[in-house]
N, C-alpha and C positions, 0 to 999 in steps of 0.2 A: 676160304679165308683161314691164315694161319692161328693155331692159338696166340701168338703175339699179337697179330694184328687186332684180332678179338680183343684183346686186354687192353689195346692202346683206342680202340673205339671205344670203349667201355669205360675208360678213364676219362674219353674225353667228352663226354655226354654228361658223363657226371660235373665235368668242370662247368659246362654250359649249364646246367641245372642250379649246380651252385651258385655259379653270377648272375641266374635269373629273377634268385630268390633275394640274393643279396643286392640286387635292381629292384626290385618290389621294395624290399623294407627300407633301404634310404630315399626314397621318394613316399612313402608312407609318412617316415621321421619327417621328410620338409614339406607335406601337409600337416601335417601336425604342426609341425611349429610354422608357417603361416596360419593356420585358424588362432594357435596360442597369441599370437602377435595380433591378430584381427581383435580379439578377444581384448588383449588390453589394451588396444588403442581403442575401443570401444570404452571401457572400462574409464581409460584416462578421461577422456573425453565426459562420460556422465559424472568423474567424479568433480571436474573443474567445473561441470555448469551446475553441480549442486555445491559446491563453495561459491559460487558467483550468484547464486539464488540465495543462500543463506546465508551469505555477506553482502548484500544488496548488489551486487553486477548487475549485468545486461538489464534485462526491463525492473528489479526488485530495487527497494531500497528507499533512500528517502534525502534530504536536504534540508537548510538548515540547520541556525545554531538556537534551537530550541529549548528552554529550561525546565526541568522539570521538578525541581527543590523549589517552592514558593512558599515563603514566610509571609501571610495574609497580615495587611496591618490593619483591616478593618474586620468588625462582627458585622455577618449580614441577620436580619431576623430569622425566626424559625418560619417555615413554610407553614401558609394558612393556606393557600388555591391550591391544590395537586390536578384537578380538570384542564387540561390546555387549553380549549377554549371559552370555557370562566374565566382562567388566566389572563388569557390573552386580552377580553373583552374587559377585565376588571383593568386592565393595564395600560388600555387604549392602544395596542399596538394592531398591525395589521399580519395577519395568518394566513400563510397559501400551504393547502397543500395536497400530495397528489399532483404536483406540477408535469407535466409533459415531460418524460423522458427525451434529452435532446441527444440519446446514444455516450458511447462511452471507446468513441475513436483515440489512439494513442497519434501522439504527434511525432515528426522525424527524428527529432531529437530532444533534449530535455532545456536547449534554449530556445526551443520554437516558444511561439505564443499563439495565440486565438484570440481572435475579438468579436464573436459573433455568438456570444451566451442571451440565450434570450430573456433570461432572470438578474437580476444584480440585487442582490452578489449573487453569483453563479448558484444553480443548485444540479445540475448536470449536464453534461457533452464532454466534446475533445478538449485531451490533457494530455500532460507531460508522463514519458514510460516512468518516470518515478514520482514520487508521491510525498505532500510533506509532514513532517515525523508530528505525533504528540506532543505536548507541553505547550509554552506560553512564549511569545517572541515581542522582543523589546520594538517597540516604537522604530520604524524604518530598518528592521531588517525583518519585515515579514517576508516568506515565502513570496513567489510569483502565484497568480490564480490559476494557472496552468496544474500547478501542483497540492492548490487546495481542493482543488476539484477530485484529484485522484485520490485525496484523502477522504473524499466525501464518499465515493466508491465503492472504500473499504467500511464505511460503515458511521464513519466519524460524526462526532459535531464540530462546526468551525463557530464560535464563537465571535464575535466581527465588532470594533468600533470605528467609529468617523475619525478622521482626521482632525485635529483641535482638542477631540477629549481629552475634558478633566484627570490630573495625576489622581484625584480622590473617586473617580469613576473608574478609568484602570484599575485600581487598587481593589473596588467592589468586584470586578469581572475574576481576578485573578483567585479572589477567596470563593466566589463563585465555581472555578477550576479548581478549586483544591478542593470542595468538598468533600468527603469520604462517598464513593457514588458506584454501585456496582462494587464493592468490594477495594478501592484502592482511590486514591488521590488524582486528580485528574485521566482518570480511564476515558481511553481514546476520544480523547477531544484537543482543540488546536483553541488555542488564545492569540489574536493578534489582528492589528491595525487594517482596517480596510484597505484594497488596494484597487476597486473599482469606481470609486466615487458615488458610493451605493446610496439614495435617496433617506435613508432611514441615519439616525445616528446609531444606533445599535442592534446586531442584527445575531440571530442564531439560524446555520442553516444543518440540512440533512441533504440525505442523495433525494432529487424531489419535492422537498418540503423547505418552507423559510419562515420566518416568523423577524419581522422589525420592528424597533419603537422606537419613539424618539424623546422618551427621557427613562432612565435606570432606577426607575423608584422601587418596594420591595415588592410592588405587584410585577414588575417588570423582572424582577429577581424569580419571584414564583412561576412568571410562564416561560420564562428560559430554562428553570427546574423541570418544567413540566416537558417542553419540546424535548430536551434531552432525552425523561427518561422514555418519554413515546418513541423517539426515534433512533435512539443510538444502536449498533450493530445493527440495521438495518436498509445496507446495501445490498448492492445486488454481488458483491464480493466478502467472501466473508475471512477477515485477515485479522489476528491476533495483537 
């Protein structure tokens, strides 16, 4: 072989070399930028379901137009009973608790409903993926029971009256919610109108636990003092 020939294979091996390597590195670059791309559609992806978590989306969140500024127009006495069930017993009301857990199934969507709670008012099973917020709800626009129950869940008291009650017994429940309890003004608890046709005129419930009476005197004020502070944050969810 001539030296030309020499030089012209020589040069062309090196060409082939070249574009082998320059074949390697742009197929490097577009794995690299698919995993970068995999990477942020991932990325996108966890940051929209943690805005949708932290803005109530998908299963979080809550319903209701719940108040939570209550100007109390009555003084309730100072607590004498703090024993629940002294309370209860001074108060004549009737006390369950430790009730059967009846599960804590989500339902298909948040206008499903359930009818097959084996407590009235409910004190746990299948609810609604959202849950209804804190504070005090006016006379017929209570939450569904579907969504008090998920508030019970979280930990809550739901605080319950009959249908009929007195605006001067609303008024006792509502300063009842306001009390300074835990640190702050109604801390996770719900005020509002029964919506089961529950046998008791006033009722406090927990996840599992209920307590009804059927007249609001201040022993009845003390054992609802008392349920609360036994039972509050005391789901099997523990949600702020």
């Amino acid at each position: 072989m001539s030296s030309r020939q020499e030089e012209k294979e020589r040069r062309r091996k090196e060409r082939e070399e070249q574009e082998a390597i320059a074949a390697k590195a742009a197929a490097r670059k577009t794995r690299l930028q698919l995993v970068g791309g995999v990477v942020l559609a991932v990325l996108a992806v966890g940051g929209i379901t943690a805005a949708l978590v932290a803005g109530g989306g998908g299963s979080s969140g809550g319903e209701g137009d719940a108040s939570t500024e209550i100007e109390p127009t009555v003084e309730l006495a100072p607590a004498r009973i703090t024993d629940l069930e002294e309370a209860a017993t001074a108060a004549g009301c009737e006390l369950k608790e430790q009730l059967p857990n009846e599960g804590s199934e989500h339902l298909p969507s948040n206008d499903a409903t359930f009818d097959d709670y084996k407590t009235n008012p409910p004190t746990s099973g299948t609810h609604t993926p959202i849950w209804a917020e804190d504070g005090v709800y006016e006379p017929g626009n209570e939450p569904a029971k579907e969504l008090t129950v998920h508030a019970l869940e979280h930990g809550r008291i739901n605080l319950q009256y009959a249908v009929g009650t007195s605006p001067e017994d609303i008024a006792k429940l509502e300063a009842l919610w306001n009390e300074d309890f835990n640190g702050g003004n109604g801390y996770h608890q719900l005020l509002f109108r029964n919506q089961t046709n529950m046998p008791h005129k006033f009722a406090a419930t927990a996840w599992t636990n209920s307590i009804g009476c059927d007249e609001l005197s201040d022993e009845t004020i003390d054992a609802f003092r008392a349920f609360r502070a036994k039972y509050v944050d005391k789901g099997p969810e523990i949600v702020p």
